[in-house]
C-alpha positions as CSV (number, residue, x, y, z in Angstrom):
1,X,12.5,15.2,2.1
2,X,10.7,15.0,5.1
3,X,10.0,17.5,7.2
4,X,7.5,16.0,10.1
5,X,9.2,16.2,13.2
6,X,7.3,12.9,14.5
7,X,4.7,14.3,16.8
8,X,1.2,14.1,15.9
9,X,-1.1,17.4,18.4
10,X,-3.9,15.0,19.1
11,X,-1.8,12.0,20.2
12,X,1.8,13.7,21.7
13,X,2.9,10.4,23.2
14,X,3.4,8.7,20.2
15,X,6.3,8.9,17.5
16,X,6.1,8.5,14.1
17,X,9.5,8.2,11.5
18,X,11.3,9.8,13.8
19,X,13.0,9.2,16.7
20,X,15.8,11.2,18.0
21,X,15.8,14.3,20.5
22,X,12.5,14.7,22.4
23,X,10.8,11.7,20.7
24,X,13.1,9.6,23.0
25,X,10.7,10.5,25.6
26,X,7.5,9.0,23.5
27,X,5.5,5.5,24.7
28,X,5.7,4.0,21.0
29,X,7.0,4.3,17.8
30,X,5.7,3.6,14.2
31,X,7.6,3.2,11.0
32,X,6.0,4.4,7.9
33,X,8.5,3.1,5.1
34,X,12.1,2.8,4.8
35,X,13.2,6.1,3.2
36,X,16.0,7.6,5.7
37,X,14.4,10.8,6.3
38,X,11.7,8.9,7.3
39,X,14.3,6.9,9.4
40,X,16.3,9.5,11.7
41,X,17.4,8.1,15.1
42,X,16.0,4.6,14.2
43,X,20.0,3.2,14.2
44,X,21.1,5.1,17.2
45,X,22.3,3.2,20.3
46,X,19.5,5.7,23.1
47,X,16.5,4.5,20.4
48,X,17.7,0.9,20.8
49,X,17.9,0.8,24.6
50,X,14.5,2.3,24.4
51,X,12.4,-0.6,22.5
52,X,14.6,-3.6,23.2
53,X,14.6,-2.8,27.1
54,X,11.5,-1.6,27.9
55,X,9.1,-3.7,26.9
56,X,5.9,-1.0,27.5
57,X,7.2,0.6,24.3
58,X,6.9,-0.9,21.1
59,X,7.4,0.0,17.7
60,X,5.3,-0.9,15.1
61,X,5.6,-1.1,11.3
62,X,3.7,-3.6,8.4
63,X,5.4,-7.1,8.0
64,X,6.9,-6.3,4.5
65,X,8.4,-3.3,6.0
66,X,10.0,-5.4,9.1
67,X,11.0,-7.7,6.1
68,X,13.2,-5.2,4.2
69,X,14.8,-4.2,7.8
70,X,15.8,-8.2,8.0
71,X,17.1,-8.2,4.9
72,X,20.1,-5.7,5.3
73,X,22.7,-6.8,7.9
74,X,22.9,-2.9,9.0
75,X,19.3,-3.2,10.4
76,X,18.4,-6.6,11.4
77,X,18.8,-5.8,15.2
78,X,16.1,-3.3,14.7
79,X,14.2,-5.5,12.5
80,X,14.1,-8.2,15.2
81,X,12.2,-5.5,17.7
82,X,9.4,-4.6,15.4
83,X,5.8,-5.8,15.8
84,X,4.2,-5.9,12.7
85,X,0.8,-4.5,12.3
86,X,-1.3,-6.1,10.0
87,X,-3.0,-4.0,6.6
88,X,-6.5,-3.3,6.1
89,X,-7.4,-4.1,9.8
90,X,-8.0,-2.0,12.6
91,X,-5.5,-3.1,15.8
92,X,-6.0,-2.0,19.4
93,X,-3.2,-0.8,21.1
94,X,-2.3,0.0,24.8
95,X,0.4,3.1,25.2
96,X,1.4,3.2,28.9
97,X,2.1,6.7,29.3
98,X,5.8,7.7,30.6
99,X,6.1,8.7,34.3
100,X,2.5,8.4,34.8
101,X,1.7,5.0,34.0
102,X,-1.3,6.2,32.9
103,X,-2.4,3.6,29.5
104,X,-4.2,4.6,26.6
105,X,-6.3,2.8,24.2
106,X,-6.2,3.7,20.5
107,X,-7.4,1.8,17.3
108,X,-4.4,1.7,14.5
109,X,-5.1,1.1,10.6
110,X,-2.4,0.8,8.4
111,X,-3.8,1.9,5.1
112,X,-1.6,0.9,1.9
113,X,0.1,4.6,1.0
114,X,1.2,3.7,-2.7
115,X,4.6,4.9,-2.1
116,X,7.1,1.8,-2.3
117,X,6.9,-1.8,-1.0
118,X,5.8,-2.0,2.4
119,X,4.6,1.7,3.0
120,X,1.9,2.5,4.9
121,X,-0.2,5.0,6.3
122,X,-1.7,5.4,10.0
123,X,-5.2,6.2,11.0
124,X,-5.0,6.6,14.5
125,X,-8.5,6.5,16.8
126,X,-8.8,7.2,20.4
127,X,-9.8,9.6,23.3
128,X,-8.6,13.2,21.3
129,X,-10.1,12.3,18.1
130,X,-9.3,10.6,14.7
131,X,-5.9,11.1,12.7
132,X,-4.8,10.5,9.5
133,X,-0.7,10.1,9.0
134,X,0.5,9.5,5.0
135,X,3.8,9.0,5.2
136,X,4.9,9.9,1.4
137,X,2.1,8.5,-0.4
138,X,0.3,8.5,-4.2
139,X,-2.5,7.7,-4.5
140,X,-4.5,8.4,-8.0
141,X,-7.5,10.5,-7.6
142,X,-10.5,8.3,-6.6
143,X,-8.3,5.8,-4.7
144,X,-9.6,7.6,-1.3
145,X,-13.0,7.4,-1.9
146,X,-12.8,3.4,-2.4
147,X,-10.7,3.3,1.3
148,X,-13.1,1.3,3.2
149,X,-11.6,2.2,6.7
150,X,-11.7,6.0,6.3
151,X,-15.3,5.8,6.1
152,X,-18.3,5.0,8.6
153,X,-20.6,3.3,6.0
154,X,-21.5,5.6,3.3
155,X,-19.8,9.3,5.0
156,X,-16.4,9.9,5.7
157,X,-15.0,9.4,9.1
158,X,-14.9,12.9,11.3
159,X,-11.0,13.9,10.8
160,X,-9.2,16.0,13.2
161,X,-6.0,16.2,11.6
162,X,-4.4,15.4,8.1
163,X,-0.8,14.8,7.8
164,X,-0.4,14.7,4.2
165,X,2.6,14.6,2.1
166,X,3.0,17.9,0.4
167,X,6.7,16.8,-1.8
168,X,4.7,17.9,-4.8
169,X,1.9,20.3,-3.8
170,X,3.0,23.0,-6.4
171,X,0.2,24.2,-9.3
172,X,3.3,22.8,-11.7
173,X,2.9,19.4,-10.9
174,X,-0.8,19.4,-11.0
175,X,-0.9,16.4,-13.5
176,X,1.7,13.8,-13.4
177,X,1.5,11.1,-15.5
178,X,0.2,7.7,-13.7
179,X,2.4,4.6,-13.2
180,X,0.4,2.8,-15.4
181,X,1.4,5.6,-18.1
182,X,5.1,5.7,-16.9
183,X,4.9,2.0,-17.1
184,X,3.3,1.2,-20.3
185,X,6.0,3.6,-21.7
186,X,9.3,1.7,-20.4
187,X,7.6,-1.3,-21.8
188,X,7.6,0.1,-25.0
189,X,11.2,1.6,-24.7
190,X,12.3,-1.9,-23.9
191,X,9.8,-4.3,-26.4
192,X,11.4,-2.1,-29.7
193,X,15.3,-2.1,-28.4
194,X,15.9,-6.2,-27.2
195,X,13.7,-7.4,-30.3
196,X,16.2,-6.0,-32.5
197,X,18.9,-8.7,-31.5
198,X,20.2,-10.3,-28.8
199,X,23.0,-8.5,-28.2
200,X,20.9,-5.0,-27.6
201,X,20.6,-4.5,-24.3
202,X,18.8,-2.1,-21.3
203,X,20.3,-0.7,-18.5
204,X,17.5,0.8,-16.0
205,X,19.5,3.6,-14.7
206,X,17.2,3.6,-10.9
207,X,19.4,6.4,-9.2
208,X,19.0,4.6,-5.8
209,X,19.8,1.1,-5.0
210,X,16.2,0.7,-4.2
211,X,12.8,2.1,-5.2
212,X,11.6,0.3,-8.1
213,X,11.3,-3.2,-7.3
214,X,7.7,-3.2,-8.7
215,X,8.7,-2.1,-12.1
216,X,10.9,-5.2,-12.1
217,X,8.3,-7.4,-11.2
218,X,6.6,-5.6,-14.1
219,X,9.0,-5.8,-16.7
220,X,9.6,-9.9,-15.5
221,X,6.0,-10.6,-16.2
222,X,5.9,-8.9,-19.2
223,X,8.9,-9.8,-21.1
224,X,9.8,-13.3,-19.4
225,X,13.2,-12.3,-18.6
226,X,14.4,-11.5,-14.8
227,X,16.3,-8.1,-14.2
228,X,20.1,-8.5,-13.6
229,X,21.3,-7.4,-10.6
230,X,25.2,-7.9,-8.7
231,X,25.0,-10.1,-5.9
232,X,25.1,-7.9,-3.1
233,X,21.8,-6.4,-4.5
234,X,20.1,-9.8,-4.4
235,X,21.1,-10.4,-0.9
236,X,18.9,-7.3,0.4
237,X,16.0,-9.2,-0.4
238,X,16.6,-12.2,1.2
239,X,13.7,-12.0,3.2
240,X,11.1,-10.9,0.4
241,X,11.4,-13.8,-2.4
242,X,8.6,-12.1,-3.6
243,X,11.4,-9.6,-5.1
244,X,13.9,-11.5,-5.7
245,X,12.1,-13.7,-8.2
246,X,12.3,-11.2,-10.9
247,X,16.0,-10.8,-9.7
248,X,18.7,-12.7,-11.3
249,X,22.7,-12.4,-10.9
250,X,23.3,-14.5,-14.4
251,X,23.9,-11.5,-16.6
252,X,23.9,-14.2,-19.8
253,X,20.0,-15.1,-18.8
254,X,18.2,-11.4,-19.7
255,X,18.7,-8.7,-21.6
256,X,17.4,-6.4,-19.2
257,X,19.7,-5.2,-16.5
258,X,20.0,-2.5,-13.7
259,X,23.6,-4.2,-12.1
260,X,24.6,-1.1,-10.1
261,X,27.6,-0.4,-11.6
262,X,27.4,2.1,-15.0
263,X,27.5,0.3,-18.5
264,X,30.7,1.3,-19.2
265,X,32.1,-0.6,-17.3
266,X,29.8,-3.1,-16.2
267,X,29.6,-6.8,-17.2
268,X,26.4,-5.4,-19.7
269,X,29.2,-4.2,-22.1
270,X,30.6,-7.2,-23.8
271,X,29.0,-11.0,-24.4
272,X,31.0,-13.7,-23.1
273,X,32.4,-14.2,-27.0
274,X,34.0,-10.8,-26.1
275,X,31.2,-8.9,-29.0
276,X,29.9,-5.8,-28.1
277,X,26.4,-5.2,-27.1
278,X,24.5,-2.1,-27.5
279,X,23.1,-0.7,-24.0
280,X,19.5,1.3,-24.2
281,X,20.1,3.5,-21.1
282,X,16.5,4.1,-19.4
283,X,16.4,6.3,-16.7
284,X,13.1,6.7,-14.5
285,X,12.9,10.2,-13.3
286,X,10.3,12.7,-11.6
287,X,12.4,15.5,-10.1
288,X,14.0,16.5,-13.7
289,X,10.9,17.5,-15.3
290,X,9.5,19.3,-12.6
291,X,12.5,21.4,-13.0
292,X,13.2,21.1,-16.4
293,X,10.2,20.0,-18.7
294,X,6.3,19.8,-18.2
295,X,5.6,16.9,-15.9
296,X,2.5,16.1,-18.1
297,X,5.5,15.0,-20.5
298,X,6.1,11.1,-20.2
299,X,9.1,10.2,-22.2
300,X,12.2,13.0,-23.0
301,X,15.1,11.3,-25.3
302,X,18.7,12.1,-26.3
303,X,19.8,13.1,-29.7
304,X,21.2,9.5,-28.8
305,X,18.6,7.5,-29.5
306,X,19.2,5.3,-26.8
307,X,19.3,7.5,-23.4
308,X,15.8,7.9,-22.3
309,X,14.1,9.9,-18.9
310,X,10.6,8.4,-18.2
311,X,8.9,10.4,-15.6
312,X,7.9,8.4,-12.9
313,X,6.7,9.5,-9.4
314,X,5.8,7.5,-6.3
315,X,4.4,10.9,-4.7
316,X,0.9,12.3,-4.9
317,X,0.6,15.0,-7.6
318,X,-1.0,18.8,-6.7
319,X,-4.4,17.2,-8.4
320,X,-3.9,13.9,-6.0
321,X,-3.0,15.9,-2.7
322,X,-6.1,18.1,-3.5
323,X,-8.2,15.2,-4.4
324,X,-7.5,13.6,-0.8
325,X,-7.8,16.9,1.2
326,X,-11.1,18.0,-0.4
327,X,-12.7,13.8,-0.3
328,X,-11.5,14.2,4.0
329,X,-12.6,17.4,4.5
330,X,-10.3,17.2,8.0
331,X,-10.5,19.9,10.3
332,X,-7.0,20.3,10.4
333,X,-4.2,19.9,7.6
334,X,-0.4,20.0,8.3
335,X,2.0,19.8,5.4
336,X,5.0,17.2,6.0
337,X,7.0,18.6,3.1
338,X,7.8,21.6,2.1
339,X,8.3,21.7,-1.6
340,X,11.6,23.1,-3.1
341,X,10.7,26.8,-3.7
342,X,7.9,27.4,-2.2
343,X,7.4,27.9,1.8
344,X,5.6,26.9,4.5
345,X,2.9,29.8,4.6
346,X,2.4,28.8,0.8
347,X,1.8,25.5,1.2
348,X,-0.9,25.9,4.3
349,X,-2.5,28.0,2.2
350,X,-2.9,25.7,-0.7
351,X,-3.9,23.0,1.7
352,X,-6.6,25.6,3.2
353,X,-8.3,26.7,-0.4
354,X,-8.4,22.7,-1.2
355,X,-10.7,22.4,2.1
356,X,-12.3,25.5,0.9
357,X,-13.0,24.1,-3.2
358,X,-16.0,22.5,-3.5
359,X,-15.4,21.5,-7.0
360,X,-13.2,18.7,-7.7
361,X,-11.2,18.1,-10.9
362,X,-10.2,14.6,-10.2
363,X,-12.5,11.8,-11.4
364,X,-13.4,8.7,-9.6
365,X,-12.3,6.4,-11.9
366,X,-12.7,3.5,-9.0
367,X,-14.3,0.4,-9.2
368,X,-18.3,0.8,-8.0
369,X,-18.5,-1.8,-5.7
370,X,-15.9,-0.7,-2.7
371,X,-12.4,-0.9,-1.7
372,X,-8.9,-1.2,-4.1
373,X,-7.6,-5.0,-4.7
374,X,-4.5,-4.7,-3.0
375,X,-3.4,-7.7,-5.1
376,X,-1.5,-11.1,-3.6
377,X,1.7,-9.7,-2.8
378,X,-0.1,-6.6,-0.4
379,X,1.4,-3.7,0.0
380,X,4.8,-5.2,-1.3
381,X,3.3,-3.2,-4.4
382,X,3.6,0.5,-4.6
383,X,0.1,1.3,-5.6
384,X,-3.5,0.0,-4.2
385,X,-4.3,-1.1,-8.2
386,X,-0.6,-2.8,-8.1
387,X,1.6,-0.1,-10.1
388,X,4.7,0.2,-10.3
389,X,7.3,2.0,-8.2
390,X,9.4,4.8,-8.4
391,X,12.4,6.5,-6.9
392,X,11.6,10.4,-6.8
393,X,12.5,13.1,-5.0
394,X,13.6,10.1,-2.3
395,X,15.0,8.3,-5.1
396,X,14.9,5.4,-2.5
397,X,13.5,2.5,-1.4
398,X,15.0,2.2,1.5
399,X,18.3,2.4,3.8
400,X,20.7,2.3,1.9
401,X,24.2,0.2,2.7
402,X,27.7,0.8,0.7
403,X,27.6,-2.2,-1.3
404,X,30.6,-4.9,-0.2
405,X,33.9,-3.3,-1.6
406,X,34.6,-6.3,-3.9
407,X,31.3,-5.9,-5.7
408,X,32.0,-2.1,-6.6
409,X,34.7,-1.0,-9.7
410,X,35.7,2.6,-9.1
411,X,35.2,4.7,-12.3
412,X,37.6,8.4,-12.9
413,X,35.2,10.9,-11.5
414,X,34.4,12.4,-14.9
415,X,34.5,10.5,-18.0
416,X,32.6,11.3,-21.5
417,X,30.8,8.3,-23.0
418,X,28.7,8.3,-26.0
419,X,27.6,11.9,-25.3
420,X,26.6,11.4,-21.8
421,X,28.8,12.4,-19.3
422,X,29.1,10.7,-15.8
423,X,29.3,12.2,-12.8
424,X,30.8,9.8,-9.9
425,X,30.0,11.8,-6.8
426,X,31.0,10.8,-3.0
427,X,28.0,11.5,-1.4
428,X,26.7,11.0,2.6
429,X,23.6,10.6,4.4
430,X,23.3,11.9,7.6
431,X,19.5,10.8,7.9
432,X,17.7,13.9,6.6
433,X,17.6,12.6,2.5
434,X,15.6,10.3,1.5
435,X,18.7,9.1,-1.1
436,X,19.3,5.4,0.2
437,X,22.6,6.3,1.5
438,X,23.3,5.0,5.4
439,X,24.6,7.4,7.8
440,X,27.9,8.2,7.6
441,X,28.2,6.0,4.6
442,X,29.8,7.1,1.9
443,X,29.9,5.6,-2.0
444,X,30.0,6.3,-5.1
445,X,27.2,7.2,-6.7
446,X,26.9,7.4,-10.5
447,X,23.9,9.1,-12.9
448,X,24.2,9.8,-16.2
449,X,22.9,13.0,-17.4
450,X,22.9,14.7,-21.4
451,X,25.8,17.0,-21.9
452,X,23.6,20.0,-22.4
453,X,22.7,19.5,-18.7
454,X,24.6,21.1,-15.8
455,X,25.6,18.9,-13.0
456,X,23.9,21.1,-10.5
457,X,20.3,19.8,-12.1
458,X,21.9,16.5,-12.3
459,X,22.8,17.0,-8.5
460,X,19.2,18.5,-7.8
461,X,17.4,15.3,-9.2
């Protein structure tokens, strides 16, 4: 969860992913990615007046991002205000200053931040220096190094600032496995259950309602079968086809689902002879083996057989965050996160000793000749090499809206099925998770966890 309070020391007049209390009084606003906590203030009414009245202050996110906004009937007033910024291409700005009138001229970058589809990072350059924003970011070790715009020709640009997403900057997660590892495993999971038979099944139990639209892309190249979705799902993406062309809503078309409603009950259960199919519940994770297992660990299975975690993470690793901080070499760095059990002091420290480290354990495994491919669909991907998302620790892609009442079956709060039990928890966002609920939103919201495990973990994840 985000901790970044939205103001940036060398450039105070500007906002970013936040905008409530004294951010109200910035000159313009920028949107990283549409996790809520990187979202609080955006949907109230004093944040509204602010951008669609005055027209000196803008906000500004990349096109995909203003997209996904379109797409959900809760944000498409806000959607309609943004000015898209393009990627990969430096944009000059004017910031007329409040109550002085006073207009500054900065250069704005959005860099691709390998976090979900549409998310960005800001390199900000003007009068008080140069500044580097992630957002929540992962980028593999090397990927910095082949970023063409934090560079002046062969050196790195002079950096006064870092703000650097810190979700996993513990010496636990030093090494988490890639998306291409995480990836290449779910293929797997999924090639030796649906070529038993027709009638076997996966449900891809994604915690949020978004978050890993990139693995479906990947899983409809791969197998040639769309991902199964309920309607209302669909409908979010209604301004990115680019998405909903490895969607389907004809469950009898794929064997590979992730309808957001649990296979117990779902339409996943039964054929439409009325035979029983066998699910394969897959469940990409992150936040369960930090806590429980090694993180190095790619795959954990049930005595089941057919419940598998797959770790999968969309934020930098300890080795990643140290690989970008020690390649930068800013002056300053200031954590956005801080991790669960560590504090702040700790992770300032850590930051500190990676500007200090000379050595670097990460290898530049980049291409020779310059920047990432960032691949036809841009950063609709969740990686510069175009991997695969995940849903960690903000389990999210975006806002998220309680789905249309007729689309949701309410399950009994506790039920046992084939030694898994389900929780169905009421849960609310009030903006400060990165969960994909709305704000004051509630629905129920069902994971499915081994019974050796106690809901509290599950709760954690």
């Amino acid at each position: 969860m985000s901790s970044f309070q939205g103001r940036m020391r060398e450039y105070p007049f500007l906002s970013i992913d936040r905008f409530d209390g004294e951010n109200l009084k910035s000159s313009a606003f920028f949107l990283s990615h549409c996790h809520t906590d990187h979202m609080v203030g955006l949907g109230e009414q004093c944040f509204y007046e602010q951008i669609k009245f005055r027209k000196d202050v803008k906000l500004y996110a990349s096109d995909v991002t203003k997209r996904l906004l379109a797409s959900a009937r809760k944000w498409k007033y806000i959607a309609k205000c943004i000015e898209v910024l393009p990627v990969g291409e430096p944009t000059t700005i004017r910031v007329t200053m409040n109550h002085t009138a006073k207009v500054e001229e900065l250069t704005v970058t959005l860099l691709p931040a390998g976090h979900c589809p549409g998310s960005t990072m800001f390199l900000f350059e003007g009068s008080t220096g140069t500044a580097l924003y992630t957002g929540d970011f992962r980028l593999h070790c090397g990927d910095v190094a082949r970023i063409r715009h934090l560079h002046d020709g062969d050196r790195v640009k002079d950096i006064e600032s870092l703000y650097v997403d810190t979700t996993f900057c513990i010496p636990e997660a030093t090494h988490i496995a890639t998306r291409d590892e995480s990836t290449a495993a779910i293929f797997s999971l999924v090639e030796r259950w649906i070529t038993q038979s027709k009638r076997h099944l996966v449900w891809l139990n994604c915690k949020s309602q978004y978050g890993y639209e990139s693995l479906f892309i990947d899983l409809h190249r791969r197998f040639g079968m769309k991902v199964h979705v309920c309607r209302w799902q669909l409908e979010k993406y209604s301004e990115v086809p680019e998405i909903q062309g490895a969607l389907t809503t004809d469950r009898q078309s794929t064997q590979i689902h992730t309808c957001k409603v649990p296979p117990k009950f779902t339409c996943c259960r039964r054929d439409d002879g009325g035979a029983t199919v066998r699910v394969m519940v897959v469940k990409p994770s992150m936040m369960w083996f930090a806590q429980h297992v090694s993180v190095a660990e790619v795959v954990r299975s049930s005595p089941a057989r057919d419940r598998h975690r797959v770790c999968f993470s969309s934020h930098a690793s300890y080795a990643e965050i140290r690989d970008m901080v020690r390649h930068l070499r800013p002056r300053n760095v200031h954590p956005n996160v801080v991790p669960c059990g560590s504090t702040l002091e700790q992770v300032k420290k850590r930051l500190e000793d990676f500007k200090k480290d000379l050595e670097s354990s990460c290898h530049d495994t980049g291409d020779e000749d310059g920047g990432p491919d960032y691949g036809t669909l841009g950063t609709l991907q969740n990686h510069v090499r175009i991997l695969p998302s995940d849903g960690e620790t903000s389990n999210s892609l975006t806002f998220d809206e309680t789905p249309p009442q007729v689309e949701q079956e309410v399950a009994p709060s506790e039920i046992q099925y084939e030694g898994f039990k389900m929780i169905c928890t009421p849960t609310k966002c009030g903006g400060g998770r990165d969960d994909s609920q709305s704000s004051g939103e509630q629905q129920s919201q069902a994971t499915y966890i081994s019974d050796s495990d106690s809901e509290e973990e599950e709760a954690a994840e």
